[in-house]
C-alpha positions in Angstrom: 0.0 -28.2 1.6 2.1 -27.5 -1.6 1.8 -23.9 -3.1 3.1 -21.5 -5.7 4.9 -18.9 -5.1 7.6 -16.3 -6.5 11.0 -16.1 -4.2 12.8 -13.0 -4.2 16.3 -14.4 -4.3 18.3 -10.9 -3.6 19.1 -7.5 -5.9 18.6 -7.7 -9.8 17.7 -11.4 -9.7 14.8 -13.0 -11.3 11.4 -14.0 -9.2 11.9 -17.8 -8.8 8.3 -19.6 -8.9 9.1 -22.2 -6.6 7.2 -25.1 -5.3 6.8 -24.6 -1.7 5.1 -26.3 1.4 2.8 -24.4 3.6 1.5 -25.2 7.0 -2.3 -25.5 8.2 -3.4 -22.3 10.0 -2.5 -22.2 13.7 -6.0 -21.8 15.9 -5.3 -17.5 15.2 -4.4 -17.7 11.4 -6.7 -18.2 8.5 -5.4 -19.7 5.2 -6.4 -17.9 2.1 -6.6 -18.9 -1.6 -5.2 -15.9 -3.4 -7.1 -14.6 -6.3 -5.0 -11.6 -7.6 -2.5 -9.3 -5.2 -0.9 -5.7 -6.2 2.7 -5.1 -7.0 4.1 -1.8 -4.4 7.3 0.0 -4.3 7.6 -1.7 -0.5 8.1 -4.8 -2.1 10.2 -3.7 -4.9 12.3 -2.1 -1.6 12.3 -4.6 0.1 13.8 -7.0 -3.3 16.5 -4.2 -3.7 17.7 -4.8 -0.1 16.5 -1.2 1.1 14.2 -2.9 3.5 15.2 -5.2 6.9 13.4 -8.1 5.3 15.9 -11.2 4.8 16.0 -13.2 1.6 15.2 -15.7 -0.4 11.4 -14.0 0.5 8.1 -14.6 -0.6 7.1 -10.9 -0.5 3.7 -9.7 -1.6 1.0 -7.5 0.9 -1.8 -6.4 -1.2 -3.6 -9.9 -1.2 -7.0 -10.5 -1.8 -8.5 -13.7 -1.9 -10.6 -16.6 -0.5 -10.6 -17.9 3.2 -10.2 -21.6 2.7 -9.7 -22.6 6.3 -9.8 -20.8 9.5 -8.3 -22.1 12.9 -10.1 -22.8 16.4 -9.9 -19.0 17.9 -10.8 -17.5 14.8 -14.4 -16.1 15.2 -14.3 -13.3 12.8 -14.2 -14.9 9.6 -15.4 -18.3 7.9 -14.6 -20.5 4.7 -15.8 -18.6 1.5 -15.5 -15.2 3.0 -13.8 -13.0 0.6 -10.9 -11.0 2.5 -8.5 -8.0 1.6 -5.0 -9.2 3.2 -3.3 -5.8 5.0 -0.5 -5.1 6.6 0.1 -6.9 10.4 0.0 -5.7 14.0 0.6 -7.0 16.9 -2.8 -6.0 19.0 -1.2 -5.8 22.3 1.3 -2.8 22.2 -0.4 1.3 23.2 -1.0 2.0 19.9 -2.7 -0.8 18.7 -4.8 -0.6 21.8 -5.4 2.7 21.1 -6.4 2.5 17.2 -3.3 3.3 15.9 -2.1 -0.2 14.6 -0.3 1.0 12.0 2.6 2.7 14.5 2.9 -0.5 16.1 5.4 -1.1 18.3 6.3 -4.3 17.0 5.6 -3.1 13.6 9.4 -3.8 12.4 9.1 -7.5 13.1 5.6 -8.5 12.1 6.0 -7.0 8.9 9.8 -7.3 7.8 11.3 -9.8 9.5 10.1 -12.8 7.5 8.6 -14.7 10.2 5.6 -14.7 12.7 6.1 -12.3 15.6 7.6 -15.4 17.7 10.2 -16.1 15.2 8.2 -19.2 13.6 7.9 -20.0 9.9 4.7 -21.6 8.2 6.7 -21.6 4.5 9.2 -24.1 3.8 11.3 -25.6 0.9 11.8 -28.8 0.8 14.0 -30.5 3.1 17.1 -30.8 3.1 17.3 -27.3 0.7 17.9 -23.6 1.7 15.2 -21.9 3.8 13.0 -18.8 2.4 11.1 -16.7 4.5 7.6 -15.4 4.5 5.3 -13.4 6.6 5.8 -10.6 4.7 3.4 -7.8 6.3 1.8 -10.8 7.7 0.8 -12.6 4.3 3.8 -13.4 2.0 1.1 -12.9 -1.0 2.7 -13.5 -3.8 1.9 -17.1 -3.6 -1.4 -18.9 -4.8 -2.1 -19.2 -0.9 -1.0 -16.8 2.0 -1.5 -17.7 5.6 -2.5 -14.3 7.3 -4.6 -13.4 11.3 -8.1 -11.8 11.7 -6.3 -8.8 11.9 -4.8 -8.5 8.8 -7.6 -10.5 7.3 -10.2 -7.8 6.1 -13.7 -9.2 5.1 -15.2 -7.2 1.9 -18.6 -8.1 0.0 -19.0 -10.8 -2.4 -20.1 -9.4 -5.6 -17.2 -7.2 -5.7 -14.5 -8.1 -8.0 -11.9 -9.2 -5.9 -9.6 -9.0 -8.3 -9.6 -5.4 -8.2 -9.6 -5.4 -4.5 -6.2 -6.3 -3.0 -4.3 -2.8 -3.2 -6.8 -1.3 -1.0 -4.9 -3.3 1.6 -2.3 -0.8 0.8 -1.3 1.9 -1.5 -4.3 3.4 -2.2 -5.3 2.6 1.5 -2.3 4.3 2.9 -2.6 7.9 0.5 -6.6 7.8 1.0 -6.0 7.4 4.8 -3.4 10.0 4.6 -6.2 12.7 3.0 -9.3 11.6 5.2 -7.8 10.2 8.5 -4.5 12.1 8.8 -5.1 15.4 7.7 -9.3 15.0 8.2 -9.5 17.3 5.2 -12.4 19.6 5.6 -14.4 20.7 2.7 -13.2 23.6 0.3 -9.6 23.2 1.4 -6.3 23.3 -0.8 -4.5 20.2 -1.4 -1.7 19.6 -3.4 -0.1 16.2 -3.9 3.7 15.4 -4.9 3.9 12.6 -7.0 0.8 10.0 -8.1 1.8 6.9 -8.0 -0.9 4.5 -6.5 -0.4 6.1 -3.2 -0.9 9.9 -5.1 -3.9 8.5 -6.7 -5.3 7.3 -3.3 -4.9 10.9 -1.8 -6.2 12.2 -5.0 -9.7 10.3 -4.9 -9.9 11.0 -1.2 -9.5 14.8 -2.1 -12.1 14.4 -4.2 -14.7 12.8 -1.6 -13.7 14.8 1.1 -15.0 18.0 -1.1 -11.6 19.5 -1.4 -11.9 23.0 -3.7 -8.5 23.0 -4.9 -6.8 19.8 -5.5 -3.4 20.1 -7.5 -1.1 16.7 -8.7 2.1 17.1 -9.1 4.1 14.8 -11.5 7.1 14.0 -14.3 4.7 11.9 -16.1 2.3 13.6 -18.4 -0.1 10.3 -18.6 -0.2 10.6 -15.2 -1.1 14.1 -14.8 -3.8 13.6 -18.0 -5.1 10.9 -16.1 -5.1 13.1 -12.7 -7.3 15.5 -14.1 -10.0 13.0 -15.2 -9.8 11.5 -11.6 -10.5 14.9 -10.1 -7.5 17.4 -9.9 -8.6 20.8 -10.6 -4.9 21.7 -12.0 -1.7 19.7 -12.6 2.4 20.5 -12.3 5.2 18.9 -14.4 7.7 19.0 -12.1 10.5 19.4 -14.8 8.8 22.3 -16.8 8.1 24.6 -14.0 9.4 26.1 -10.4 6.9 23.9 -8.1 6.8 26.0 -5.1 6.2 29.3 -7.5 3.2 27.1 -9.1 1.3 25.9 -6.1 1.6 29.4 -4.8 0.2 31.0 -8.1 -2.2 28.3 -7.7 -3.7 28.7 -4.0 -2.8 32.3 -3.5 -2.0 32.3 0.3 -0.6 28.0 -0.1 -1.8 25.1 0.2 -3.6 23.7 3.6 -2.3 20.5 3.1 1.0 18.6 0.9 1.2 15.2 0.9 4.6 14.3 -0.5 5.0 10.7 -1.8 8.1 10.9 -3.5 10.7 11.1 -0.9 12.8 13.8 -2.4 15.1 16.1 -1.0 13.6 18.8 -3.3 10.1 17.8 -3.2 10.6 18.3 0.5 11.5 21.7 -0.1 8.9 22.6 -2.1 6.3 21.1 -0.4 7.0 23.3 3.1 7.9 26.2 1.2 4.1 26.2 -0.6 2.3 26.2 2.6 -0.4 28.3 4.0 0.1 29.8 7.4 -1.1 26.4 9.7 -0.6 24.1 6.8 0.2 20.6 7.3 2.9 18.2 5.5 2.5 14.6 5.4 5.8 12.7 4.5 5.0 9.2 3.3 9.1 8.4 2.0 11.8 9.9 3.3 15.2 10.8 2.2 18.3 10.8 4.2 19.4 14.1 1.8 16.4 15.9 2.6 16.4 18.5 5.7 14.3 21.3 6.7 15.1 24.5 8.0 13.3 25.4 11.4 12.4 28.8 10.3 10.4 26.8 7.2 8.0 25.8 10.1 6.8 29.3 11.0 3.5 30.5 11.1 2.0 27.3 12.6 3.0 24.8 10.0 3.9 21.4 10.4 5.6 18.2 9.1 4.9 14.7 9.9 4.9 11.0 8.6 2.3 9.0 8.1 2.0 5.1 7.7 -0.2 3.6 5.9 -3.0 6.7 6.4 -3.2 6.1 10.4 -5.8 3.7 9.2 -7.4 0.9 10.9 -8.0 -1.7 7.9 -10.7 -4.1 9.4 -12.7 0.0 9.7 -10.8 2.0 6.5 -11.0 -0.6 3.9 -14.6 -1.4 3.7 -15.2 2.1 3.1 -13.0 2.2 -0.2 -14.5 -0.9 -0.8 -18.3 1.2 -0.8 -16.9 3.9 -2.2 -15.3 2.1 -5.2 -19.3 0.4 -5.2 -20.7 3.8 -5.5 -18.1 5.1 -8.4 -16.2 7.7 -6.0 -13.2 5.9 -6.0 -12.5 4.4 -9.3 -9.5 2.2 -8.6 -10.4 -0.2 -12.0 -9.1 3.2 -13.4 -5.4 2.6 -12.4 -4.9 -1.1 -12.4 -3.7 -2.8 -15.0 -3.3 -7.1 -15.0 -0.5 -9.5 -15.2 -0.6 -13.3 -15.4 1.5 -14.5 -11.8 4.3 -16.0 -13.8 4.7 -12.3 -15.5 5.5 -11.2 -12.0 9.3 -9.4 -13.2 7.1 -8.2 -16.3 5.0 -6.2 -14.0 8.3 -5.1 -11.4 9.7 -3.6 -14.9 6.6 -2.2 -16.4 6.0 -0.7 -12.4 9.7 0.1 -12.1 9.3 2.4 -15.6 6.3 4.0 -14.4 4.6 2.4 -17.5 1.6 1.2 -15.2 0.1 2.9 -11.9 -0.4 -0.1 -10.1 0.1 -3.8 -11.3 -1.9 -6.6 -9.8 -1.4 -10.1 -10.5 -4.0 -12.7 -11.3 -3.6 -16.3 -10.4 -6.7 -17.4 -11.6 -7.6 -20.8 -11.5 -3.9 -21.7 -10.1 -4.5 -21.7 -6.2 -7.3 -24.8 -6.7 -5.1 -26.5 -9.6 -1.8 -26.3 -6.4 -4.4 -28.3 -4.2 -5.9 -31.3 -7.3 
């Protein structure tokens, strides 16, 4: 079938909205009818060249959407369903046997590598033309229609707006999971979070519902931090107007239980292991190949670790953010703001300037108009 999508030619170049050809769903895949997806700093990674992927790309992994059709092994799912598209597994390897799917061992290729885990594409150009690849995180959603599996395929309820939906998929999937599955936060804690971006707001809400007592955001961007104390921080840092580690201490007294550093900084880094209470825990969810830690840091029972998309299992996680965004405990409407699809390097500049939290685009009527 013909679609719409926006190819990621390589660094500093343009989206191209392409026509492109997709296949029908093999007997594992569903096809789905996009209705909006999010804009996250993986994909604007992954356009800069700092991921594996390969370009020209179709890149895009928050989908959410519309299962259209559904092949012969596909028992999970039906024409109609509305889905949040997440990131892809391979379902056979230790850890996705043992609920970890998001430490895959195949993760590398199902996600990055632009194709299906046997090497196969279902997105073509015309032929005769260059190729472009797809499958990215096992969805390619920044197209009207995104082939993805039952396991990346998350049903959610109807009378949601799905609109609003696709990020849970991941961003604020992967710095919710981080609060609630990774660290298991208990209530009256001390948490302090290091940058909120989508990911920082995620971990921030989570916080919040996991009846945190002290829950500190940590930030450049004054709207932000405003914003972070509406959503639930109980005190805020500008990182430029005061000594961080000296603030979370004055803050929590003995340190903070938990730190969950989004911003991948070599200083950040430093702050957030040198705020911590005795048996506190650091979760890393970018790294820096500047940033080191000093052994000694680590006394006292504390530790370090990264975290992928919030050790979550999406077809369990995300239909409790779903609920929980029902119930007006985790207001994501709050941090989205919408872009037409052909706007799509609008909202990569307006994201890129840290003028929006988290940019979704809409493709509104689009997807049906690709099939007339």
């Amino acid at each position: 079938m013909r679609i719409r999508a926006a190819v990621a030619a390589g660094p500093s170049q343009p989206f191209a909205i392409e026509h492109l050809e997709l296949d029908a769903p093999r007997p594992d895949e569903v096809l789905v009818r996009l209705v909006a997806t999010g804009v996250c700093q993986t994909d604007a990674h992954a356009r800069a060249g700092h991921t594996p992927a390969p370009s020209p790309i179709v890149l895009g992994h928050e989908g959410a959407g519309i299962v259209e059709h559904v092949g012969e092994a596909v028992t999970g799912l039906r024409p109609g369903d509305h889905v949040v598209l997440s990131f892809q597994s391979c379902g056979e390897c230790a850890r996705c046997l043992t609920g970890r799917p998001s430490y895959c061992d195949r993760a590398l290729a199902a996600n990055f590598s632009g194709a299906r885990l046997d090497g196969s594409r279902g997105l073509h150009r015309a032929a005769g033309t260059a190729p472009v690849f797809g499958h990215f995180f096992g969805q390619s959603s920044f197209a009207t229609h995104a082939l993805a599996t039952e396991r990346n395929a998350v049903k959610v309820d109807d009378d949601l707006p799905l609109e609003l939906l696709g990020p849970l998929g991941c961003g604020f999937q992967t710095g919710a999971g981080a609060v609630l599955n990774t660290f298991a936060v208990p209530a009256g804690a001390a948490v302090a979070i290091l940058g909120v971006g989508a990911v920082g707001f995620g971990a921030l809400m989570a916080a919040k519902l996991a009846g945190a007592s002290t829950v500190i955001a940590v930030d450049v961007n004054a709207g932000r931090l405003a914003l972070a104390e509406e959503l639930g921080a109980t005190h805020i840092v500008h990182a430029t107007q005061t000594d961080v580690t000296a603030a979370l201490r004055d803050i929590t007294g003995t340190g903070a239980d938990y730190v969950l550093d989004t911003t991948g900084r070599a200083d950040m880094l430093g702050h957030a292991v040198a705020s911590l209470a005795p048996l506190g825990q650091v979760g890393l969810m970018a790294g820096s190949a500047a940033a080191s830690v000093a052994v000694g840091g680590l006394a006292l029972g504390k530790s370090l670790r990264g975290i992928v998309q919030g050790d979550a299992v999406p077809r369990l996680f995300i239909p409790k953010l779903a609920r929980w965004f029902r119930e007006g405990r985790f207001p994501i409407d709050r941090l989205v703001r919408f872009y037409d699809f052909d706007d799509i390097d609008t909202a990569f500049a307006d994201a890129a300037r840290g003028d929006v939290v988290k940019p979704v685009l809409r493709f509104a009527d689009a997807g049906r108009q690709e099939q007339e």
